[in-house]
Biopython code that builds the backbone (N, CA, C, O; Angstrom):
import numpy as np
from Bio.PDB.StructureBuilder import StructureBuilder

atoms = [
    (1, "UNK", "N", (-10.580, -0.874, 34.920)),
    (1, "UNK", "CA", (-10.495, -1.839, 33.809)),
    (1, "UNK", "C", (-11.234, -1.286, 32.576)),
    (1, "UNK", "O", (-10.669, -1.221, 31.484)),
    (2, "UNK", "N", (-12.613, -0.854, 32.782)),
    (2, "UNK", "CA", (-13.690, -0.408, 31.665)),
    (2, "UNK", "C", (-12.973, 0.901, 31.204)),
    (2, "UNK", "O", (-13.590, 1.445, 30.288)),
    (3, "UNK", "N", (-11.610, 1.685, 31.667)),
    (3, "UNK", "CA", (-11.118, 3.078, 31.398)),
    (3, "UNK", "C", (-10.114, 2.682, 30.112)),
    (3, "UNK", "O", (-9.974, 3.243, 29.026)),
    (4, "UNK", "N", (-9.218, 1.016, 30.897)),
    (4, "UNK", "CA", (-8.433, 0.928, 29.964)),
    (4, "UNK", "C", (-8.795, 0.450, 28.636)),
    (4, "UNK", "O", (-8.032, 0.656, 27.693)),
    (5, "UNK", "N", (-9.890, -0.169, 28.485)),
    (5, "UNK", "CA", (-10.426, -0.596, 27.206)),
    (5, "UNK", "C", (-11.128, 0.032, 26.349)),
    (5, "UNK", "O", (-11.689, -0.659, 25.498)),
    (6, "UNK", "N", (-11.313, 1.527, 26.309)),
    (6, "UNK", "CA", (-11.381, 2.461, 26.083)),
    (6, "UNK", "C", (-10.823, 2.798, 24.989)),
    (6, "UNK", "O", (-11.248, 2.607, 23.850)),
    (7, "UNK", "N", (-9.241, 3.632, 25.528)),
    (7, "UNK", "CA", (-8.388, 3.826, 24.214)),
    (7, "UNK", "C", (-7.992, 2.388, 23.650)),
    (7, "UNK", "O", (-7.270, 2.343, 22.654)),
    (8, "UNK", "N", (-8.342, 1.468, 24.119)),
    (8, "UNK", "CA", (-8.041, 0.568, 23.025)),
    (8, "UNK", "C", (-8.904, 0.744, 21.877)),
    (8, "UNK", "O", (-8.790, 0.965, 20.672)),
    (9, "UNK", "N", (-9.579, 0.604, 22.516)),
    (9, "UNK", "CA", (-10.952, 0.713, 20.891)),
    (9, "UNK", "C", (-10.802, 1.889, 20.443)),
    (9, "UNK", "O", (-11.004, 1.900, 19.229)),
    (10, "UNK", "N", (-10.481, 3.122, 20.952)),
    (10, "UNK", "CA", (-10.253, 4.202, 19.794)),
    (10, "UNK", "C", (-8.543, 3.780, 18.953)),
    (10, "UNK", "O", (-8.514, 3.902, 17.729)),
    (11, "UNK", "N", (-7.453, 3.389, 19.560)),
    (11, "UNK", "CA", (-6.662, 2.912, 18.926)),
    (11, "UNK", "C", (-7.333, 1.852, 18.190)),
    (11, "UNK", "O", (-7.101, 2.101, 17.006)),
    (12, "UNK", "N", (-8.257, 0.485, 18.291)),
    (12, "UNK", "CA", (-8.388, -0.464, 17.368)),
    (12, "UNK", "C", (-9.225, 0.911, 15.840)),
    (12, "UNK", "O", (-9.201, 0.749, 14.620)),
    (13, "UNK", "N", (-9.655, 1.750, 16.409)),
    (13, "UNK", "CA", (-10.438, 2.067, 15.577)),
    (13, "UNK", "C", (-9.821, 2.999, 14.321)),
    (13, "UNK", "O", (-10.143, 3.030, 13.134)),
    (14, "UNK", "N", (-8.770, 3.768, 15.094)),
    (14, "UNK", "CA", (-7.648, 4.784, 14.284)),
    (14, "UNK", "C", (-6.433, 3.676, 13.601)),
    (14, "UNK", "O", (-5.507, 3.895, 12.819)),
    (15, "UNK", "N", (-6.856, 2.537, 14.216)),
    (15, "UNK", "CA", (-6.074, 1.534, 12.886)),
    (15, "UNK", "C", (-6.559, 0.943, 11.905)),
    (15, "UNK", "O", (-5.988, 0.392, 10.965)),
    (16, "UNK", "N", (-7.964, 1.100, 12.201)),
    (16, "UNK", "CA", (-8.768, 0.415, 11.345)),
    (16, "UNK", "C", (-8.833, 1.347, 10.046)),
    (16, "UNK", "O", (-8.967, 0.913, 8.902)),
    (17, "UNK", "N", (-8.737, 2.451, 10.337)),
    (17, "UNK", "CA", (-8.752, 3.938, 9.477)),
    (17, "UNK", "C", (-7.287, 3.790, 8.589)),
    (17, "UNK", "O", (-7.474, 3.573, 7.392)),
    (18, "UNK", "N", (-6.204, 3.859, 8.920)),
    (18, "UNK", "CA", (-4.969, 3.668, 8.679)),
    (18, "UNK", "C", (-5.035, 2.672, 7.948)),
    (18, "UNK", "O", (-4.578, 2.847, 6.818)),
    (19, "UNK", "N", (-5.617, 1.245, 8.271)),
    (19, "UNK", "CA", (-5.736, 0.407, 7.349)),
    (19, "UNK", "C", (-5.840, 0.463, 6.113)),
    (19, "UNK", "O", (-5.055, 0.160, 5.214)),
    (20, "UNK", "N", (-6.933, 0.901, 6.110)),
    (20, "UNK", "CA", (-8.402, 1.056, 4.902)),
    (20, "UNK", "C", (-7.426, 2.375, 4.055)),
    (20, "UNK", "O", (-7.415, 2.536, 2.834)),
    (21, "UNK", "N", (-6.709, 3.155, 5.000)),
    (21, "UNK", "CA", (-6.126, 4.136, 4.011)),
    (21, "UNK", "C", (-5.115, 3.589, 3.297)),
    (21, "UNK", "O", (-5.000, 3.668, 2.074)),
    (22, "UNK", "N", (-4.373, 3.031, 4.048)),
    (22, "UNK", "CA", (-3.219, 2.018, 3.597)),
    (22, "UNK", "C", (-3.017, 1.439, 2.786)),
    (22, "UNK", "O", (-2.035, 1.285, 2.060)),
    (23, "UNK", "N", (-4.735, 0.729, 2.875)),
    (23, "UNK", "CA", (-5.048, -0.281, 1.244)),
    (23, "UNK", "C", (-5.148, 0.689, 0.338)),
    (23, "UNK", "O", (-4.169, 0.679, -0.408)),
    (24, "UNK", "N", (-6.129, 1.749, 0.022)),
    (24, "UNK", "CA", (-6.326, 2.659, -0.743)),
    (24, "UNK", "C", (-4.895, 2.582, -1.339)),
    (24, "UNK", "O", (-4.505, 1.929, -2.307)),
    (25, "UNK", "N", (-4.134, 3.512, -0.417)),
    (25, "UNK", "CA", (-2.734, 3.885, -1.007)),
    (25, "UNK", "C", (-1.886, 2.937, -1.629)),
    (25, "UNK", "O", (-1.172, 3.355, -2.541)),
    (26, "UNK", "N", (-1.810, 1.458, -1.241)),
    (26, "UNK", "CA", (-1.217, 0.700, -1.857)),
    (26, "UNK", "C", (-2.038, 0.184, -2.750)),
    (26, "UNK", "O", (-1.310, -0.579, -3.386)),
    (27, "UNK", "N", (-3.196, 0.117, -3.238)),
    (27, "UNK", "CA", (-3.335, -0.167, -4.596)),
    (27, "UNK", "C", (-3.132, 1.084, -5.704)),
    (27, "UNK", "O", (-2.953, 0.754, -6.877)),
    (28, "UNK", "N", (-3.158, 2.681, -5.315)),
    (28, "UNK", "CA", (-2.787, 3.091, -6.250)),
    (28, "UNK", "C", (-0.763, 3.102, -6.576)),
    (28, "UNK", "O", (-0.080, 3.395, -7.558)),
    (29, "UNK", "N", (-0.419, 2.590, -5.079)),
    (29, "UNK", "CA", (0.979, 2.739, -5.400)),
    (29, "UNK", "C", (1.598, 1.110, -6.069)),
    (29, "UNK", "O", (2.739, 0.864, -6.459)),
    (30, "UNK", "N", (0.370, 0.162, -6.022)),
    (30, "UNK", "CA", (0.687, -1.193, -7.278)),
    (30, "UNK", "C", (0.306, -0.849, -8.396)),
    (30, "UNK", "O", (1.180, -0.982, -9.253)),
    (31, "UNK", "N", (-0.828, -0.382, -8.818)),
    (31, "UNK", "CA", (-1.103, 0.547, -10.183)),
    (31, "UNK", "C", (0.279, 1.194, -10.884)),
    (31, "UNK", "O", (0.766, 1.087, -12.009)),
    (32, "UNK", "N", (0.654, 1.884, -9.724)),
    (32, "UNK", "CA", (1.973, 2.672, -10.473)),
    (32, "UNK", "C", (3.051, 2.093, -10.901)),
    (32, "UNK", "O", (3.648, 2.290, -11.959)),
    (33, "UNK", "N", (3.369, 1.135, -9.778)),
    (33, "UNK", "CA", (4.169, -0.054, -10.051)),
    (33, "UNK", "C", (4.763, -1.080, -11.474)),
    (33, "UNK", "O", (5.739, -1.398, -12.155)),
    (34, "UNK", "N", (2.869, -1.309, -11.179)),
    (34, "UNK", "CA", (2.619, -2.128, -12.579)),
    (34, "UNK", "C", (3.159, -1.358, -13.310)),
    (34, "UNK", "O", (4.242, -1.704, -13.782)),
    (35, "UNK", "N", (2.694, -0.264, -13.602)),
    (35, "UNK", "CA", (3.576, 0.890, -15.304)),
    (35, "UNK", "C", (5.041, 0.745, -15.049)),
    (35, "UNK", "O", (5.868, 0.381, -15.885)),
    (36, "UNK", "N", (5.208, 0.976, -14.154)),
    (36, "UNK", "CA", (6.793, 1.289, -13.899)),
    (36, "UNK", "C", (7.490, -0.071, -13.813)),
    (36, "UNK", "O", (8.715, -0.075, -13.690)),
    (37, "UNK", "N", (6.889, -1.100, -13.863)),
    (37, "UNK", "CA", (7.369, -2.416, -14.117)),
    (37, "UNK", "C", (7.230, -2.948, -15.392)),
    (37, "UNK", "O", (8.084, -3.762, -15.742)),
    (38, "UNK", "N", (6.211, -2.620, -16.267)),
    (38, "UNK", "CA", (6.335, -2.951, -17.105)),
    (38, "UNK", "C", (7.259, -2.136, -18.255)),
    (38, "UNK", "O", (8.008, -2.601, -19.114)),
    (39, "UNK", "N", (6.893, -0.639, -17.915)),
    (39, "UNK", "CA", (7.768, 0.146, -18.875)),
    (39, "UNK", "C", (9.761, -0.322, -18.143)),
    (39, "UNK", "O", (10.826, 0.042, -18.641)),
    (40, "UNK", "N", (9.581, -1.027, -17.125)),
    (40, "UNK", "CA", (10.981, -1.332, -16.972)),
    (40, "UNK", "C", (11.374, -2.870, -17.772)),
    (40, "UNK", "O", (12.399, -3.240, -18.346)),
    (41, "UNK", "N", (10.332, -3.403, -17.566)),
    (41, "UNK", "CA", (10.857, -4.492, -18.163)),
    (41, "UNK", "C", (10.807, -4.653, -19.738)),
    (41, "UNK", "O", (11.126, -5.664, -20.364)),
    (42, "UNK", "N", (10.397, -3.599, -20.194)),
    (42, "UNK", "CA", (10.270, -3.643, -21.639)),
    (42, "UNK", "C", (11.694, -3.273, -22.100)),
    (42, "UNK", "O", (12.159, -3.788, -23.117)),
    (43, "UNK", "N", (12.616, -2.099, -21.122)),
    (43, "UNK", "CA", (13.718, -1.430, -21.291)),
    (43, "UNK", "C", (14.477, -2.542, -21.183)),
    (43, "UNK", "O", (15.036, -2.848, -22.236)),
    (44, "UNK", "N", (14.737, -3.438, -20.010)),
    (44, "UNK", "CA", (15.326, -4.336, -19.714)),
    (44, "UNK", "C", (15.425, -5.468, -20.985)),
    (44, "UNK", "O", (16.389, -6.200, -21.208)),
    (45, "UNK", "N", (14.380, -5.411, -21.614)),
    (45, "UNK", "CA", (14.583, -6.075, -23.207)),
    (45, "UNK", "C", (15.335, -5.786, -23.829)),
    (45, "UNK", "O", (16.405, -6.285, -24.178)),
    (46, "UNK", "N", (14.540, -4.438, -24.146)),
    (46, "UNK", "CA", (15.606, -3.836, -24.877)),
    (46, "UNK", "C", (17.122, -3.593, -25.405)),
    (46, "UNK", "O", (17.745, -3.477, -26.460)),
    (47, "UNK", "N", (17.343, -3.590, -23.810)),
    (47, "UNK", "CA", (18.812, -3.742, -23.456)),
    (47, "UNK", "C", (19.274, -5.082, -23.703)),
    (47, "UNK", "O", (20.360, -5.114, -24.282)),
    (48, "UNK", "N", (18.572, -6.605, -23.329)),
    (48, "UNK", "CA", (19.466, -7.457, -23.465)),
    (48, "UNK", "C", (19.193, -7.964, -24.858)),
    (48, "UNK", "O", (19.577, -9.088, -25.183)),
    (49, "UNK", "N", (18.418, -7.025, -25.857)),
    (49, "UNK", "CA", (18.774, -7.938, -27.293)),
    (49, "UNK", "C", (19.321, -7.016, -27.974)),
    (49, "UNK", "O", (19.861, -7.381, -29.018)),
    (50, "UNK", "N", (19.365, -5.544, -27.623)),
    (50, "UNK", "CA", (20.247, -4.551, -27.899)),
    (50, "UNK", "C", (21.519, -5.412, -27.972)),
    (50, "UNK", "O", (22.607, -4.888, -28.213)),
]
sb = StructureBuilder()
sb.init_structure("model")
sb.init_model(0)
sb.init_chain("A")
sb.init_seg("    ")
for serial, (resi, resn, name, xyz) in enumerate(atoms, 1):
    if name == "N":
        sb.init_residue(resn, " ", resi, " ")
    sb.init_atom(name, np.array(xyz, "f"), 0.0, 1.0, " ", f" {name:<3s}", serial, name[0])
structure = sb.get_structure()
């Protein structure tokens, strides 16, 4: 029993890592977003009073 709970906790722990990277990565990939949403929606103006 004490063998199998083991790799759990190194799996809870290599997700916990993944997490935390995860967040990292998705706030710089909403950062990017944001630009790329706004420089889209400015185009998207553009276009509909064009």
């Amino acid at each position: 029993m004490g063998e199998a709970r083991q790799p759990r906790r190194s799996r809870e722990m290599l997700g916990r890592r993944a997490s935390s990277g995860s967040r990292a990565v998705q706030r710089a990939v909403s950062q990017a977003d944001r630009k790329a949403g706004s420089a889209v929606s400015s185009r998207s103006r553009t276009m509909s009073s064009g």
